[in-house]
C-alpha positions as CSV (number, residue, x, y, z in Angstrom):
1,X,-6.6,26.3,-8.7
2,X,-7.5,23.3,-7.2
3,X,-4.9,22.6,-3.8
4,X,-4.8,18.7,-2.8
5,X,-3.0,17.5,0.4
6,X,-1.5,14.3,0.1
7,X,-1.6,13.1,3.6
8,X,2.4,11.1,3.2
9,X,5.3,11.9,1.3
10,X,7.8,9.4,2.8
11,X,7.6,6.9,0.0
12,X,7.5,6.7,-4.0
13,X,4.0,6.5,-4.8
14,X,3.3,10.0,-3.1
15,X,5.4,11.0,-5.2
16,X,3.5,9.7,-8.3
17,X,0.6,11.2,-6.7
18,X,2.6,14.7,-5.9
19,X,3.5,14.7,-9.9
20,X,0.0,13.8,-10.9
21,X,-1.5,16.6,-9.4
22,X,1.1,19.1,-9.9
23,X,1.5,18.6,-13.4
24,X,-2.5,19.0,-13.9
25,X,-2.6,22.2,-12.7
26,X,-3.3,21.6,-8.9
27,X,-1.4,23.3,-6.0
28,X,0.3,19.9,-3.7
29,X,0.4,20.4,0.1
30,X,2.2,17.3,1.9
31,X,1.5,16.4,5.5
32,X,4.5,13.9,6.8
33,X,5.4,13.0,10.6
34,X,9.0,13.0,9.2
35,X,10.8,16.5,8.3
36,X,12.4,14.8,5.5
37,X,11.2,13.1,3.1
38,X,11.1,11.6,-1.0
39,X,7.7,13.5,-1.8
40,X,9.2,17.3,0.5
41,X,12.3,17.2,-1.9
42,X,9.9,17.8,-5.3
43,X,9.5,20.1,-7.6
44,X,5.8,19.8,-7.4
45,X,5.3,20.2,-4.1
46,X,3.8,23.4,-3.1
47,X,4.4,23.3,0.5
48,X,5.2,20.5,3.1
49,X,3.8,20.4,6.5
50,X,5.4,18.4,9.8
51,X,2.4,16.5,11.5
52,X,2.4,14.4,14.7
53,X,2.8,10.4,13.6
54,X,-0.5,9.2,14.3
55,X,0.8,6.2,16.0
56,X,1.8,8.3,18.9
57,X,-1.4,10.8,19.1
58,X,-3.8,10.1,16.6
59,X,-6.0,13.0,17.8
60,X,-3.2,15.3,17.1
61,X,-2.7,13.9,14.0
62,X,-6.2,14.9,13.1
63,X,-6.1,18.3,14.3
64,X,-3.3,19.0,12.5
65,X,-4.1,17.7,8.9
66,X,-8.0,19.8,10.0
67,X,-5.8,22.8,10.5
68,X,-3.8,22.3,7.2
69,X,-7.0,22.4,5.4
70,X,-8.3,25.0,6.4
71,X,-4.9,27.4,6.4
72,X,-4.6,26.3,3.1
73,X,-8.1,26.4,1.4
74,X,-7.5,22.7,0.5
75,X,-10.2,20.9,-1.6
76,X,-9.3,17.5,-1.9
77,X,-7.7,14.8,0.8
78,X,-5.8,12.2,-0.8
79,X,-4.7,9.2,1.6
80,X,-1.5,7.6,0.5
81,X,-0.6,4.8,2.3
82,X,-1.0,3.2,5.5
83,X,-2.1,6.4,7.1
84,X,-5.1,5.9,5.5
85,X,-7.1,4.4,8.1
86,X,-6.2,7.2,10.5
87,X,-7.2,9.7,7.6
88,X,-10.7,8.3,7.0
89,X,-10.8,9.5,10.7
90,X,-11.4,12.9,8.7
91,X,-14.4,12.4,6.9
92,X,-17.1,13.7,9.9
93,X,-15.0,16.6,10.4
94,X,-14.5,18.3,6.9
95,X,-16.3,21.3,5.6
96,X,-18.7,20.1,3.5
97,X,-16.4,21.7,0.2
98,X,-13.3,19.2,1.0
99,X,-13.1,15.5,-0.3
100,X,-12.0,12.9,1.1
101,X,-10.7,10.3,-1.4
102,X,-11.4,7.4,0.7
103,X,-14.2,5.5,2.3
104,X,-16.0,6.1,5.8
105,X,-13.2,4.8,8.5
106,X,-15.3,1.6,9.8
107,X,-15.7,0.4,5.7
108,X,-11.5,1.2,5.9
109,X,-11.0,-0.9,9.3
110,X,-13.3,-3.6,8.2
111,X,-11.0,-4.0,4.9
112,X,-7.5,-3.4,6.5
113,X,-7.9,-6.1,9.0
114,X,-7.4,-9.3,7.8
115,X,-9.9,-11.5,9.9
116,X,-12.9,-8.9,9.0
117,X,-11.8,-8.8,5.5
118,X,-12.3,-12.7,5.0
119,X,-15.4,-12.2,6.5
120,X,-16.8,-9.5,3.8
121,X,-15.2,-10.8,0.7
122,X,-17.3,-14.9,2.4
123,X,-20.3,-12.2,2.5
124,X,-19.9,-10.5,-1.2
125,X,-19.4,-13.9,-2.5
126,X,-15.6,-14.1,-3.6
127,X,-13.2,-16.5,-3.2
128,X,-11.2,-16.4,0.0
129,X,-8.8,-19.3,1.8
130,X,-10.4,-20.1,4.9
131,X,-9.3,-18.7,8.2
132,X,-9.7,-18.3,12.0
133,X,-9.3,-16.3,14.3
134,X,-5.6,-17.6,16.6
135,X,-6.5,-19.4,19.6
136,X,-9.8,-20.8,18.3
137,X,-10.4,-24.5,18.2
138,X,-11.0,-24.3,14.5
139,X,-7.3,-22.4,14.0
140,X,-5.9,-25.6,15.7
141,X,-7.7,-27.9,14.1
142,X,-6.9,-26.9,10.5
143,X,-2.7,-26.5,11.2
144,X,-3.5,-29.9,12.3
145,X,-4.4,-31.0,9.3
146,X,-2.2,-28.5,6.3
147,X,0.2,-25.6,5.9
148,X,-0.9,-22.9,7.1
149,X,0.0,-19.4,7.5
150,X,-0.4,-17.3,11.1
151,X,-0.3,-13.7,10.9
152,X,-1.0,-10.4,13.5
153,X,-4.4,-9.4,11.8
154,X,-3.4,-5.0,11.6
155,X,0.5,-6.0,10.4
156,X,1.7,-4.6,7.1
157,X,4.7,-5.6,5.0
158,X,5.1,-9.2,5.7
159,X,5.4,-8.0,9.0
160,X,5.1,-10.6,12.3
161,X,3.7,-13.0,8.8
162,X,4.8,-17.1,9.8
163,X,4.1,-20.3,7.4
164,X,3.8,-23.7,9.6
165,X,3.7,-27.1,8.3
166,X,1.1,-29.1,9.2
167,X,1.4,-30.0,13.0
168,X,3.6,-27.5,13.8
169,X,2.4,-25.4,16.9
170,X,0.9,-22.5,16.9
171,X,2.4,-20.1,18.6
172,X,0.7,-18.8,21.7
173,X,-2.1,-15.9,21.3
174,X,-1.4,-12.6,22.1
175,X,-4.2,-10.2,23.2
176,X,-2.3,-6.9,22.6
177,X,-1.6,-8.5,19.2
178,X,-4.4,-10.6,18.0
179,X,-3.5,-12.3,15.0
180,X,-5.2,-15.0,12.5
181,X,-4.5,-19.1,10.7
182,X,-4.9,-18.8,7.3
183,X,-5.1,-22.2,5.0
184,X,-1.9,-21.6,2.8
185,X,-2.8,-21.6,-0.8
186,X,0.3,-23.1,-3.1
187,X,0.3,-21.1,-6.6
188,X,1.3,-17.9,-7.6
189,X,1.2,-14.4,-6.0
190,X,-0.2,-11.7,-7.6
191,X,-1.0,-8.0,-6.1
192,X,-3.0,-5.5,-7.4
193,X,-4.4,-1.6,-7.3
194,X,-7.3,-0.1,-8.2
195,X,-9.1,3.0,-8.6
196,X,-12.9,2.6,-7.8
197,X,-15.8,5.3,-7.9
198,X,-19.2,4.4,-6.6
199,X,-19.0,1.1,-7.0
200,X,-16.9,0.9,-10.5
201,X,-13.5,-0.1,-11.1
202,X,-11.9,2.4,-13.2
203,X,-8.6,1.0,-13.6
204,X,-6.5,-1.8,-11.8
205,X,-3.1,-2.3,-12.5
206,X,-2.1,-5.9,-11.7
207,X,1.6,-6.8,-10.9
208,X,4.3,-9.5,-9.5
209,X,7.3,-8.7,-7.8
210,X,10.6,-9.7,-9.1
211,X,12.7,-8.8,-6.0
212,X,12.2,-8.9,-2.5
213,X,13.0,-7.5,0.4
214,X,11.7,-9.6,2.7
215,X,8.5,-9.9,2.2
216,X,8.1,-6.3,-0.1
217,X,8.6,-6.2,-3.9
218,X,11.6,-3.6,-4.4
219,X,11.4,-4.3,-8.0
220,X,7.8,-5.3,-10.1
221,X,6.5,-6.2,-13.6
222,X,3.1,-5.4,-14.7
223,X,1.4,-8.9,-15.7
224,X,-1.3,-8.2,-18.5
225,X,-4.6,-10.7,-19.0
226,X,-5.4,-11.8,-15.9
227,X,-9.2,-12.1,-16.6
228,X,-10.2,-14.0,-13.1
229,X,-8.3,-11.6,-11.0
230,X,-10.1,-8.4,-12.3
231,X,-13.1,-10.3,-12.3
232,X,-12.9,-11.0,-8.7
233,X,-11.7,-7.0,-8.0
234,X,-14.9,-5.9,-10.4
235,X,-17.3,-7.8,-8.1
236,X,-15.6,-6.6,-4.6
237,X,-15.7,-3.1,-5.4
238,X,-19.3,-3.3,-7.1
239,X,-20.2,-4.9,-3.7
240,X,-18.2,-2.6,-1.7
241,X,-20.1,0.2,-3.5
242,X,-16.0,1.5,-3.1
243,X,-14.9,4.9,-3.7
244,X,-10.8,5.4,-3.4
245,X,-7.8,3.4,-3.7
246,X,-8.1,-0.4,-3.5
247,X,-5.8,-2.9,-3.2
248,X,-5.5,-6.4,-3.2
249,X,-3.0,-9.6,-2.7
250,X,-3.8,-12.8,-4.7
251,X,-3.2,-16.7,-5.3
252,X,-4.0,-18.0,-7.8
253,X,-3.5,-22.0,-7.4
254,X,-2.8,-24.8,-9.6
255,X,-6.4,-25.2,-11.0
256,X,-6.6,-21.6,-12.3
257,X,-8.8,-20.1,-9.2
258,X,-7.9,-17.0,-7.7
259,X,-8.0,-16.3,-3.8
260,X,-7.7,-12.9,-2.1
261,X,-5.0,-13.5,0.9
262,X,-5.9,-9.6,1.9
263,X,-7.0,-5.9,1.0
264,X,-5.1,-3.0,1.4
265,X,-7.8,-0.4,1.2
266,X,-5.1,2.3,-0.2
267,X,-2.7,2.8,-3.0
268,X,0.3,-0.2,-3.3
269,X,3.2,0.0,-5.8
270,X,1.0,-0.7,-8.4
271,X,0.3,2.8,-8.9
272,X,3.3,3.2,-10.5
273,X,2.3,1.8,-13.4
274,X,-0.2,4.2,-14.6
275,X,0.6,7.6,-15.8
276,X,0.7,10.1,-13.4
277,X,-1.5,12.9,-14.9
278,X,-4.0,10.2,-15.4
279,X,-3.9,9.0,-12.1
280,X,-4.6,12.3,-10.5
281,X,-7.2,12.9,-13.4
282,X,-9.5,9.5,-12.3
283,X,-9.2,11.0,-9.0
284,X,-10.5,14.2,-9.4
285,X,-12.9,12.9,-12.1
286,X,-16.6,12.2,-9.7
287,X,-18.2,11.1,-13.2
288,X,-15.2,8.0,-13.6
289,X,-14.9,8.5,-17.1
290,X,-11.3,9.3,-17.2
291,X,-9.0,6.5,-19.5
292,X,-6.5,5.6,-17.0
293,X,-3.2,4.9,-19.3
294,X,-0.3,2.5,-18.4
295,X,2.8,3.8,-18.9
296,X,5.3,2.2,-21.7
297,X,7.7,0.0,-19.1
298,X,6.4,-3.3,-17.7
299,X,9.1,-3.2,-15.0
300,X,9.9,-0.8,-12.4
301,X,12.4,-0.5,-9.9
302,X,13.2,1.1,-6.4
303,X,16.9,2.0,-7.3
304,X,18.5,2.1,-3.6
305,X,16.8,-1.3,-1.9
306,X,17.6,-2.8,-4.9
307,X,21.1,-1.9,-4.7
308,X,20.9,-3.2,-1.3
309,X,19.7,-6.5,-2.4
310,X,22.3,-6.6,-5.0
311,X,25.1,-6.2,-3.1
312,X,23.9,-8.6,-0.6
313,X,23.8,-11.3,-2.9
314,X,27.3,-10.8,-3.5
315,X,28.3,-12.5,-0.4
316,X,25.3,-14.5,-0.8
317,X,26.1,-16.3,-4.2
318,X,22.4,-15.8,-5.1
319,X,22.1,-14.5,-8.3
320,X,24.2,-11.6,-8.4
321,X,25.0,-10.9,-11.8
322,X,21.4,-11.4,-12.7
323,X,20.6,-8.7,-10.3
324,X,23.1,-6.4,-11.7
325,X,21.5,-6.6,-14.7
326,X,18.5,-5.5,-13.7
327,X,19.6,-2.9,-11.5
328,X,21.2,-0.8,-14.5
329,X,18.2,-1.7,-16.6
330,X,15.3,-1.2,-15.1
331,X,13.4,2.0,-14.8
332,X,13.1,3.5,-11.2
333,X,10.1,4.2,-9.3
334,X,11.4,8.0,-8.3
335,X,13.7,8.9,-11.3
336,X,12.5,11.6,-13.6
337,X,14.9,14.2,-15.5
338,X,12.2,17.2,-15.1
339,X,12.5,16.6,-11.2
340,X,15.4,14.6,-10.1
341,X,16.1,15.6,-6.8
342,X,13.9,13.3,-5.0
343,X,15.9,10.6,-6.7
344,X,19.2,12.3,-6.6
345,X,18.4,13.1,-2.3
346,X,17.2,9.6,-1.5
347,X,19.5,8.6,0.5
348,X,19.4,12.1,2.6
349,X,15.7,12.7,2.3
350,X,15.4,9.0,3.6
351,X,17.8,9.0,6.5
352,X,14.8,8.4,9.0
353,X,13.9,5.4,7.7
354,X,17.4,4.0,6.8
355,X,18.7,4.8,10.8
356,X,15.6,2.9,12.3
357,X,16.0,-0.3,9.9
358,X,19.7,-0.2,11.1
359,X,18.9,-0.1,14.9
360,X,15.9,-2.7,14.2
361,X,17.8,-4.6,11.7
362,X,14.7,-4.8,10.0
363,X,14.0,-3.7,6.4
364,X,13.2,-0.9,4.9
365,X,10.2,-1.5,3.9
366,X,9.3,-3.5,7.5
367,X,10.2,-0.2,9.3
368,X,8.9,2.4,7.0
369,X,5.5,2.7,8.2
370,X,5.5,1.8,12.3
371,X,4.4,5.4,13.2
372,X,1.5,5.1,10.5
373,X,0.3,1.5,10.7
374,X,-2.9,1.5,12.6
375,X,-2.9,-0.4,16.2
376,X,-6.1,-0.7,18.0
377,X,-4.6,1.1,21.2
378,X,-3.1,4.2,19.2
């Protein structure tokens, strides 16, 4: 039997993964800094493990996820989330049976922040808005001159994300925090995932969201026929040479072209579109000849934030009974009758999470990866 350790199980799409695996015939291990969590309260999951966040020791995160492989014979590591560029960490260290489903960690880095990753997509040859570095004469000169949007270059979920008008000032540079001036691009957002071996796309699912929270999608529909956007992701990862999860956010402007704003080099909510058993099938697949299928629903939902943005627009007069609507007829992300607990136990298996969005008064998902997120000094 084949054991995989999914290296997060705080949010819905280790879950997907968990279920993948699980229902393929593999045994699921789950590292997690939290002792709670969505993926622990499975019926899939073999056995969950309590690791040190790697925000506060990532050397201690390492050693523990090296001891979990090797106590449990584990053959495959599967990154989930924004852990994953403290995972890549891994790949030097591994017997040479274990795989790592992710790419060396100065390829991850180089993706995952958002100056470097204009840089490589201006190298491959792909459309990217122009952009400078904060501080820099040529930041200054272009929010001179158009909208622009200023963002800390390792931030994640909209976090510490600002759009100026032209002229406004830039806010002051922060070394501990260095952060980059991106041309804005007017049009529409799309985001992406992919799964890529050596170089090949094997699927990408490509998806809008239909509710925010804040700057996260709570609630997404797959958009079919978007030729220029996986023509764009074809060419990145056949450049890359990419192996793993891939992700990507788009614009696509008012004459038709696409822009990449930035990479996620992991898994986004997009994985939720694809069936599950498929999913950990392309994985596990090194020839990438497994059919990645999407499932029947367009539209997904995470049930509980958007409940929370439903009941906020109540007092808000935005839209409520729209919202309603949705909320009691759209699929959620974590619901399925064969294992409901993780959906039934959200609220309990989430607590973590929901306290430190209370004391932050911050989102969910703003809050849900600080310990994980990677930060040059952790």
């Amino acid at each position: 039997m084949t054991t995989v350790l999914l290296t997060l199980g705080r949010l819905p799409k280790a879950l997907d993964l968990a279920r993948g695996f699980a229902r393929i015939g593999c045994r699921v291990i789950v590292a997690e800094p939290f002792p709670r969590h969505l993926a622990g309260a499975s019926n899939c999951v073999a056995r969950n493990y309590v690791v040190p966040a790697p925000n506060d020791d990532r050397e201690a995160y390492l050693a523990s996820l090296l001891k979990i492989i090797m106590d449990e014979a584990v053959d495959w590591v599967i990154p989930v989330s924004e852990e994953t560029v403290h995972a890549a960490y891994l790949r030097d260290r591994l017997p040479l049976n274990v795989t790592l489903f992710t790419m060396p960690p100065d390829r991850v880095l180089a993706l995952y922040d958002k100056r470097r990753f204009i840089e490589v997509g201006q190298e491959y040859g792909v459309a990217v808005p122009e952009t400078y570095r904060l501080g820099s004469t040529q930041a200054a000169d272009m929010a001179a001159a158009r909208d622009v949007v200023v963002k800390p270059i390792f931030s994640c979920s909209g976090r510490g994300l600002a759009i100026l008008r032209r002229g406004e000032a830039l806010p002051a540079p922060d070394p501990d925090d260095p952060a980059i001036v991106q041309s804005f691009v007017p049009g529409t957002t799309f985001s992406t995932c992919s799964i890529a071996r050596d170089g090949r796309v094997i699927a990408t699912a490509i998806y809008r969201g239909t509710l925010m929270s804040g700057t996260v999608a709570v609630a997404f529909v797959r958009v079919d026929d978007q030729p220029a956007i996986s023509s764009w992701i074809d060419r990145f990862v056949a450049a890359s040479g990419w192996t793993g999860f891939i992700s990507f956010d788009f614009i696509r402007d008012n004459s038709g072209t696409v822009f990449a704003i930035e990479c996620n080099p992991r898994t986004t909510s997009g994985v939720h579109f694809w069936e599950p058993e498929d999913v950990a099938k392309a994985v596990l697949d090194t020839t990438g000849e497994t059919r990645v299928r999407n499932r029947p629903e367009a539209t997904f939902q995470q049930f509980y934030s958007c409940l929370t943005e439903t009941q906020m627009a109540l007092f808000r007069g935005d839209h409520f009974l729209e919202r309603v609507k949705q909320l009691f007829t759209t699929r959620d992300v974590t619901w399925d009758r064969r294992d409901p607990w993780p959906f039934l136990g959200m609220i309990l298996n989430s607590w973590h999470i929901i306290m430190l969005s209370i004391r932050r008064r911050s989102t969910f998902g703003e809050v849900a990866t600080l310990d994980i997120s990677w930060r040059e000094r952790a």
